[in-house]
C-alpha positions in Angstrom: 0.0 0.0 0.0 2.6 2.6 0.7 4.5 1.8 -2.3 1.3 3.5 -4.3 1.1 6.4 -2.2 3.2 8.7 -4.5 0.7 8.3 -7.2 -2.7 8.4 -4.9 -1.5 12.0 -3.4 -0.7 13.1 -7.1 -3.8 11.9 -8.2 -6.0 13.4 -5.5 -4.0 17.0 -6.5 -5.3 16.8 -10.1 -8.9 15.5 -9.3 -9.8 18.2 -9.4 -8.5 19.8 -12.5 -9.9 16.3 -14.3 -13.5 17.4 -12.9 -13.3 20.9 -14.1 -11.8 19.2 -17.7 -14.8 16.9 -17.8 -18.1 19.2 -16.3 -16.5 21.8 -19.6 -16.4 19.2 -21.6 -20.3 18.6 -20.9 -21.1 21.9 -21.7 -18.9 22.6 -25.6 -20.2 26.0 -26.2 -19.3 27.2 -22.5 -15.8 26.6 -22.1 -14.4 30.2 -20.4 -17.4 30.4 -17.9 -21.1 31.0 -17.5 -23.3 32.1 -21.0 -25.4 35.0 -20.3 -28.0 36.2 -22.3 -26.9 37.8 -24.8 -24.2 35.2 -25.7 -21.2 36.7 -23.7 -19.2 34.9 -21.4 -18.2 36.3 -17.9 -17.6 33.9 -15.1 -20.5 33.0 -12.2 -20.0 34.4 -8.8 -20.5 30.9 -7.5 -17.3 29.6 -9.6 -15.1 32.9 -7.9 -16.3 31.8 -4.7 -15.3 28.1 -5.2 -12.1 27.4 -2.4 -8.9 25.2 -3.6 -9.1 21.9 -2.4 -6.3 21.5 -0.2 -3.4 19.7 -1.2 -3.3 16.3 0.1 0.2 15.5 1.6 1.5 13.1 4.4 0.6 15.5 7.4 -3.2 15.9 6.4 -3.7 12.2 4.9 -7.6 11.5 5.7 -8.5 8.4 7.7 -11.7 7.0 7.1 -12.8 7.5 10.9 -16.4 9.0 11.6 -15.6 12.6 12.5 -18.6 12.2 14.8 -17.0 9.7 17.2 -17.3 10.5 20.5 -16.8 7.9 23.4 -17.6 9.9 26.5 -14.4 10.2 28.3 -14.1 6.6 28.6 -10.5 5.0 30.2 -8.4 2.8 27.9 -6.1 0.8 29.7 -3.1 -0.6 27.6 -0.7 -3.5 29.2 2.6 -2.6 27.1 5.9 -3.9 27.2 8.2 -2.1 29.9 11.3 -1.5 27.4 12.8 2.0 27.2 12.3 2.1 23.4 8.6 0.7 23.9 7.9 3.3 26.6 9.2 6.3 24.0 8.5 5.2 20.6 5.6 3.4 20.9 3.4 4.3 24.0 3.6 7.7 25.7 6.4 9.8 24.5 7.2 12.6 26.8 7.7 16.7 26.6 11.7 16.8 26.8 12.3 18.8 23.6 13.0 15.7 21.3 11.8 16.1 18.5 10.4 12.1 18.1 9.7 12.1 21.5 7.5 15.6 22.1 5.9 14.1 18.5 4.7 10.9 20.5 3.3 12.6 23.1 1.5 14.9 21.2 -0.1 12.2 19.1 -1.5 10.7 22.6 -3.2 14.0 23.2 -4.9 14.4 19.3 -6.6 11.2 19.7 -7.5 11.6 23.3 -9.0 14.7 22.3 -10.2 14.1 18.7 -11.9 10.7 20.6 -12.8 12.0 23.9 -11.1 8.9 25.4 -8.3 8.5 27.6 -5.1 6.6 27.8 -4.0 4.9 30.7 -0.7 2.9 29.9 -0.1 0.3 32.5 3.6 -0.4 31.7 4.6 -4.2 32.3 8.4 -5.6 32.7 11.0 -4.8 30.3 12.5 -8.0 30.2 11.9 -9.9 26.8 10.4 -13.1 29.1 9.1 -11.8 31.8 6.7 -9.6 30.0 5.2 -12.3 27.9 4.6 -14.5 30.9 3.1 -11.8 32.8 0.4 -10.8 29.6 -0.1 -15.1 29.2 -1.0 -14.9 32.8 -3.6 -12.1 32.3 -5.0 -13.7 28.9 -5.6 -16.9 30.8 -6.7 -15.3 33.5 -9.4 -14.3 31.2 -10.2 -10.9 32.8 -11.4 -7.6 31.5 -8.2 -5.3 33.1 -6.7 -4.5 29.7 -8.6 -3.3 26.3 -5.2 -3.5 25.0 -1.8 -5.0 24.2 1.7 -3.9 23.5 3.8 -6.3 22.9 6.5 -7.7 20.6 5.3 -9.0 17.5 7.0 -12.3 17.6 5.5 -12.9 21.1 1.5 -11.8 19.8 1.8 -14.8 17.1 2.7 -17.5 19.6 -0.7 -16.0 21.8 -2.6 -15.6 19.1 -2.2 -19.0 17.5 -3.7 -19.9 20.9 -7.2 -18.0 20.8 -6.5 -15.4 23.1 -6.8 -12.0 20.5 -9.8 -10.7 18.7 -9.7 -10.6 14.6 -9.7 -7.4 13.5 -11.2 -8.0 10.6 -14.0 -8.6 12.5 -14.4 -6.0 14.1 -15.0 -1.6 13.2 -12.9 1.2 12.4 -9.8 -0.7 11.1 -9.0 0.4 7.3 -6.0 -2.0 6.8 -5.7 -0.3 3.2 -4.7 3.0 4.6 -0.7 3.6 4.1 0.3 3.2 7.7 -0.6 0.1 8.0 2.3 -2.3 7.2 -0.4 -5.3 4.5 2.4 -7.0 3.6 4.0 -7.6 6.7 0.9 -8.7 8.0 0.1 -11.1 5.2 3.4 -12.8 5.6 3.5 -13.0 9.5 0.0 -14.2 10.1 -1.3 -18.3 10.5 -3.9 -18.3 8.6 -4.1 -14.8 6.2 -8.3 -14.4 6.2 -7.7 -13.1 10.3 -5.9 -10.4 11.7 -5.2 -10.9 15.6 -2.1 -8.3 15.7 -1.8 -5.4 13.4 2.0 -3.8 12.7 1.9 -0.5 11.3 3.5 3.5 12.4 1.3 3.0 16.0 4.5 1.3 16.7 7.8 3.2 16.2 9.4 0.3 17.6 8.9 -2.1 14.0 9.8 0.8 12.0 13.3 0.9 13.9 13.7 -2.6 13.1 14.0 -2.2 9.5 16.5 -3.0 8.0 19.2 -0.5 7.1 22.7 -0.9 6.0 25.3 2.1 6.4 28.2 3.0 4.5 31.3 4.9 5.4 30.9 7.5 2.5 34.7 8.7 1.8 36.0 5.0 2.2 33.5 4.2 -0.4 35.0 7.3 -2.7 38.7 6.4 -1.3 38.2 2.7 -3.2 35.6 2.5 -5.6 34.9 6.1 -6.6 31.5 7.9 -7.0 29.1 6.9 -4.6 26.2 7.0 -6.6 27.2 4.2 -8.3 26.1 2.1 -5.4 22.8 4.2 -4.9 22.0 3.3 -8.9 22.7 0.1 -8.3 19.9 -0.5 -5.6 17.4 1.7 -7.8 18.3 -0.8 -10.8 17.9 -3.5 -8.8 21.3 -5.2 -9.2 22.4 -4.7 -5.4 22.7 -8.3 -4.4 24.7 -9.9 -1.6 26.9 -10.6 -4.1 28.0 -6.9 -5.4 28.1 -6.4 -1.7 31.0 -8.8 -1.0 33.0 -7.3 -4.0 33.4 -4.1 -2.4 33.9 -6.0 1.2 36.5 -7.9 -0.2 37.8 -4.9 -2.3 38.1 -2.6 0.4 40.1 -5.1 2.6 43.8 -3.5 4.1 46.5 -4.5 6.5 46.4 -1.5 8.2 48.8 -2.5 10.6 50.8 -4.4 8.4 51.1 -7.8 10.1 50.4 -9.9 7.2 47.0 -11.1 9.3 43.2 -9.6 9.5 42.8 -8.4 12.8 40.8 -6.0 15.0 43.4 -3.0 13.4 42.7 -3.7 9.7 40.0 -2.3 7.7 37.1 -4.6 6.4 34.0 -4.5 4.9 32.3 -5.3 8.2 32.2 -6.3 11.1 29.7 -9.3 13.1 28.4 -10.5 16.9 27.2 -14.1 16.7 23.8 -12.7 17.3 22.4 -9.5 15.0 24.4 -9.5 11.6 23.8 -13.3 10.6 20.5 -13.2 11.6 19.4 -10.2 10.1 21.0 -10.4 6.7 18.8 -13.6 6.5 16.2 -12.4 7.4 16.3 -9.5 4.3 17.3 -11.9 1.8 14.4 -11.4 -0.3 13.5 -14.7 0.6 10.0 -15.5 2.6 11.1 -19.4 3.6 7.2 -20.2 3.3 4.5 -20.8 1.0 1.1 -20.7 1.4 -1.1 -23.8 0.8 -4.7 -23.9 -0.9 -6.2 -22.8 2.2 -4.0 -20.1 3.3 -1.7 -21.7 5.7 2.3 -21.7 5.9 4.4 -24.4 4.7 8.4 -24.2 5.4 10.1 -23.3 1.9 13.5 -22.8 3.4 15.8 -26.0 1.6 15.6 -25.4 -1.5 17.9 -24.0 -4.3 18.0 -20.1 -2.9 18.0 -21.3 0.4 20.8 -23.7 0.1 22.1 -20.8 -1.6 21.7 -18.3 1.1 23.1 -20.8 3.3 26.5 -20.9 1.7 26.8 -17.4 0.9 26.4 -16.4 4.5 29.1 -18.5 5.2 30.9 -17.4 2.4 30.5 -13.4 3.8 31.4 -14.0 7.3 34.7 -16.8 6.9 36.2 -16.6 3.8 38.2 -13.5 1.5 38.7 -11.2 4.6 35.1 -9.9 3.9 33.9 -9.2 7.4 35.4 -10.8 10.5 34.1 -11.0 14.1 34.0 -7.9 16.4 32.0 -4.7 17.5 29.9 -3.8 14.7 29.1 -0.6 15.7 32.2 0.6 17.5 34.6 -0.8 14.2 32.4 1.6 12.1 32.4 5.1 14.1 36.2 4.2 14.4 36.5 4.3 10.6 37.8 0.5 10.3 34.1 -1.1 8.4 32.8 0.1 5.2 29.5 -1.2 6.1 27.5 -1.3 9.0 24.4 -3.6 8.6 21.9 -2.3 10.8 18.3 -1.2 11.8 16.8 2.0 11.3 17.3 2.6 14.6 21.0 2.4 14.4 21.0 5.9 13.3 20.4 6.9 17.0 24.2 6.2 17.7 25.7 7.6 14.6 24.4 10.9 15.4 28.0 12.5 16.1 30.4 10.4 13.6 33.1 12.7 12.5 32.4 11.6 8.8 29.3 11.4 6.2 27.7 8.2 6.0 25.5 6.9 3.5 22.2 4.1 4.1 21.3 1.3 1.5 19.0 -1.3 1.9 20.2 -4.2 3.0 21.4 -6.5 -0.2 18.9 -9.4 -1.8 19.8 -12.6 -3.1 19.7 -12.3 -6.3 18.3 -9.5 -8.9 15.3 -11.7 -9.7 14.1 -11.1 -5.5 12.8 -7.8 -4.0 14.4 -5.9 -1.2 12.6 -7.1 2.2 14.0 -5.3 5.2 13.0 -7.5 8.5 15.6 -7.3 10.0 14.3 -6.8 13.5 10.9 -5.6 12.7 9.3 -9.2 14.3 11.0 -7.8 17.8 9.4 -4.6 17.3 5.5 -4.2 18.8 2.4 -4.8 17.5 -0.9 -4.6 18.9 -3.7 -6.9 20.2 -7.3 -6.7 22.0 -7.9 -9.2 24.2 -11.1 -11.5 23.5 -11.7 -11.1 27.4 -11.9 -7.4 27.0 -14.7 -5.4 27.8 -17.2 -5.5 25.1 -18.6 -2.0 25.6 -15.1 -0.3 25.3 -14.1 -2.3 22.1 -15.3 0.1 19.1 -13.6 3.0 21.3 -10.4 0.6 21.6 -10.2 -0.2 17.7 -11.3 3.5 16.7 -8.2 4.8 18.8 -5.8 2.4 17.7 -6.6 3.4 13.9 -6.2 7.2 14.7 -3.2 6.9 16.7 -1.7 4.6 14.2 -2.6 7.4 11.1 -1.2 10.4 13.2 1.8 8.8 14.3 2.3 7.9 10.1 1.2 12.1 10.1 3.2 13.7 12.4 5.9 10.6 14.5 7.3 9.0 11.2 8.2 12.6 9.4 9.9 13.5 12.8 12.2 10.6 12.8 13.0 11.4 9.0 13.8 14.6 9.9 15.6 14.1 13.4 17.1 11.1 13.9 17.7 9.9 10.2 18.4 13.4 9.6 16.9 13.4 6.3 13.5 15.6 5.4 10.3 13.6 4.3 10.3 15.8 1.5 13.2 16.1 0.4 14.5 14.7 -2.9 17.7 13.4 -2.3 19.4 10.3 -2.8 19.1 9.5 0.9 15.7 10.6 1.3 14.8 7.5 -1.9 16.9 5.6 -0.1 15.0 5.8 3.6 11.4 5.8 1.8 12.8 2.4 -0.3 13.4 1.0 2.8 10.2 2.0 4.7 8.2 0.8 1.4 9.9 -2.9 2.3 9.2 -3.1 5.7 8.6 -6.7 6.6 9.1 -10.2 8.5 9.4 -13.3 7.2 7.1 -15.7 8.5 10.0 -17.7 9.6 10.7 -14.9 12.1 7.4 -13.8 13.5 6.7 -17.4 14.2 10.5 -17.3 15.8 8.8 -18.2 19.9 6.3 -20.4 18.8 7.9 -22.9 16.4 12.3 -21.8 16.8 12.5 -21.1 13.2 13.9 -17.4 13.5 17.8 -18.4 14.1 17.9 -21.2 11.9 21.0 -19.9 9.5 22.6 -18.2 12.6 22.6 -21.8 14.3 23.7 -23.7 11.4 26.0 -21.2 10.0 27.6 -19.3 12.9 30.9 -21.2 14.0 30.9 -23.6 11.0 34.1 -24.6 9.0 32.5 -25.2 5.6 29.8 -24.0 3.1 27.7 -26.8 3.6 27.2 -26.6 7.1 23.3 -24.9 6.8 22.6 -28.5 4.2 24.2 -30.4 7.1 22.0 -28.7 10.1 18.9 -28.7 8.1 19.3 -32.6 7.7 19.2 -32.7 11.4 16.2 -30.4 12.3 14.0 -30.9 9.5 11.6 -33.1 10.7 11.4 -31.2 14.3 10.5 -27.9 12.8 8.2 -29.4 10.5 6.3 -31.4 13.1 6.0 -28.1 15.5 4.4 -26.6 12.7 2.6 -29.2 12.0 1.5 -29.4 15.1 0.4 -25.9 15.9 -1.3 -25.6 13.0 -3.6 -28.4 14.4 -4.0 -27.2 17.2 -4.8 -23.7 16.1 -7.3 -24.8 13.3 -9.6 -26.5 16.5 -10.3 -22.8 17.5 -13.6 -21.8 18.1 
């Protein structure tokens, strides 16, 4: 949906120049204005006293919300997760001068008072457990305490897939084809694709900063291969593949220190952690690792020729031609010692004061033939979920104020990370700024990864490739686990499709 955007806001500026073209058209012997009498033209008062429409841009994109809602005051109380970046990004904000931050906050107090309902955010633990266990507790509990969850995505789909969260689709005031809404995350990340339990979209910063986003050290890139647009054309083309990606890793490779060895001193094209790199570039392959069968439901796609593929490339990138080697991703990069930094969105936070200009890309794909799909973290980023134990009076107030907070933080949130923390303006037409909507347009998860708690298929080509001394290693590890993963999916989908 938001890759169309462009062309619906163009379209809705020049709807009205096609009416005017056509209600002339209607009328062939009155095409300067109004005919009077004696066959002179002069234009009606009522056509001077037409307004302009407005110009439809980001910050004034209609919902399709009843402007007469109006839910008395009523208390909403959310159960989110207690993590720092839940807590700013997602939930409440706060009035501290940051830009993001003061933008969160305000949101909260246009829908409270757009609504006439109130927020009361009850914040949980921030530990990535100990949250979860405390929300299953309340779910089973079956009370009426929260008309609301927060809650990282990955965590929603192993609830959901156990009865415990409304379908939105059945219920009011959710337009899922309205551009902050991310459809195609949800149609990859969901059990069975005619119900929506959880919805991902701008109401939650937190899967927006999860995207994946892979920074380049701009004068290293000029130092060695010259102009850097040829890397940004090469992502507009299409032809920025994994394996483009480890020419100019391998090419940029020096003995710094001249020891004859790669070490921490030498400069590379990255840098890893066992946990983070290898995960995330497999998870924005391009690859989905799951097909849909005749009824809707997921079946594992992940050994076959690209994934076999993926497998030994991975491998290929982190052990052999001095590509990458292990160490601190982040500090290697500010220090000037990576070309690339494969990261989240949310990785611009810390690059705030580097000393030098940096670049952003989307992460690689495959091959040219894929599309770019940047998950990297986005199924650890929040989502949101109603309870089917919640009160049923206060559920039409619940869904009509999680569709305006999600379309005024896509308004007013999203614009003010552009221009703050990404430090790029929405409507700006640089490189950078294509670059950051290109990866926004791609937000994702494969299914592989939403369904990470429930069935342990997230990590798979970090556990079979991380620590391995050969290329075969994720053909190897798949012969083991095949049949385990299979038969938890197997069995969950069993067990799910005896839901009431």
């Amino acid at each position: 949906m938001k890759k169309i955007l462009s062309l619906l806001l163009c379209l809705a500026v020049l709807l009205p120049t096609f009416a005017a073209c056509s209600n002339n058209a209607a009328d062939p012997g009155n095409s300067d204005g109004a005919q009077n009498p004696s066959g002179n033209t002069a234009p009606s008062a009522e056509a001077e006293a037409a307004p302009e429409e407005p110009e439809i841009t980001r910050a004034n994109y209609p919902d399709t919300l009843s402007p007469d809602l109006n839910f008395d005051g009523v208390t909403l109380s959310i159960n989110a997760f207690g993590s720092e970046n839940c807590i700013n990004y997602d939930c409440t904000g706060e009035l501290t001068g940051d830009v993001v931050l003061d933008a969160v906050y305000n949101r909260n107090i246009t829908v409270e008072d757009r609504l006439n309902v109130k927020l009361n955010y009850v914040f949980g633990s921030a530990d990535w457990d100990g949250f979860p266990a405390s929300v299953a507790t309340v779910l089973q509990a079956g009370t009426d305490d929260y008309d609301l969850i927060v809650e990282e995505s990955s965590r929603l789909f192993e609830q959901s897939i156990q009865g415990y969260f409304y379908d939105f689709l059945t219920l009011d005031n959710i337009n899922l084809e309205q551009p902050w809404w991310y459809s195609e995350m949800m149609e990859e990340s969901q059990f069975d694709n005619t119900k929506r339990f959880f919805l991902n979209g701008d109401i939650c910063l937190t899967v927006f900063m999860g995207a994946s986003a892979m920074y380049f050290n701009k004068p290293v890139f000029t130092d060695y291969f010259g102009d850097v647009n040829a890397l940004y054309d090469s992502v507009l083309d299409g032809t920025w593949t994994y394996d483009k990606f480890a020419d100019y890793c391998r090419g940029v490779y020096t003995d710094v220190n001249g020891d004859g060895k790669a070490d921490a001193g030498d400069l590379m094209g990255f840098r890893y952690e066992q946990w983070g790199v290898p995960n995330h570039m497999s998870m924005s392959t391009g690859l989905t690792y799951a097909l849909r069968d005749s009824e809707g439901f997921p079946i594992l796609d992940i050994y076959t020729e690209n994934g076999i593929k993926w497998g030994e490339t991975l491998y290929r990138l982190l052990y052999t031609d001095n590509i990458s080697m292990l160490g601190a991703k982040q500090d290697t990069f500010i220090a000037g010692k990576s070309l690339f930094f494969p990261g989240m969105f949310e990785t611009a936070l810390v690059l705030r004061d580097v000393d030098f200009e940096y670049g952003m890309v989307p992460y690689p794909k495959l091959d040219e033939s894929l599309d770019y799909l940047c998950g990297a973290a986005t199924a650890n980023g929040c989502g949101v979920a109603i309870p089917v134990s919640a009160n049923a009076e206060r559920i039409s107030a619940t869904t009509a104020t999680v569709e305006a907070l999600c379309a005024e933080a896509y308004r007013k949130v999203v614009p003010a990370w552009y221009d703050t923390a990404l430090k790029i303006k929405y409507s700006d037409a640089t490189i950078d700024a294509q670059m950051v909507d290109i990866i926004y347009n791609h937000i994702n998860s494969p299914f592989i990864m939403m369904a990470d708690k429930a069935l342990g298929t997230g990590s798979i080509y970090t556990n079979a490739v991380f620590g391995s001394s050969n290329e075969g290693a994720f053909a190897s590890w798949w012969a083991k686990n095949e049949k385990l993963l299979v038969k938890k999916l197997e069995k969950a989908l069993d067990s799910y499709k005896k839901l009431p």
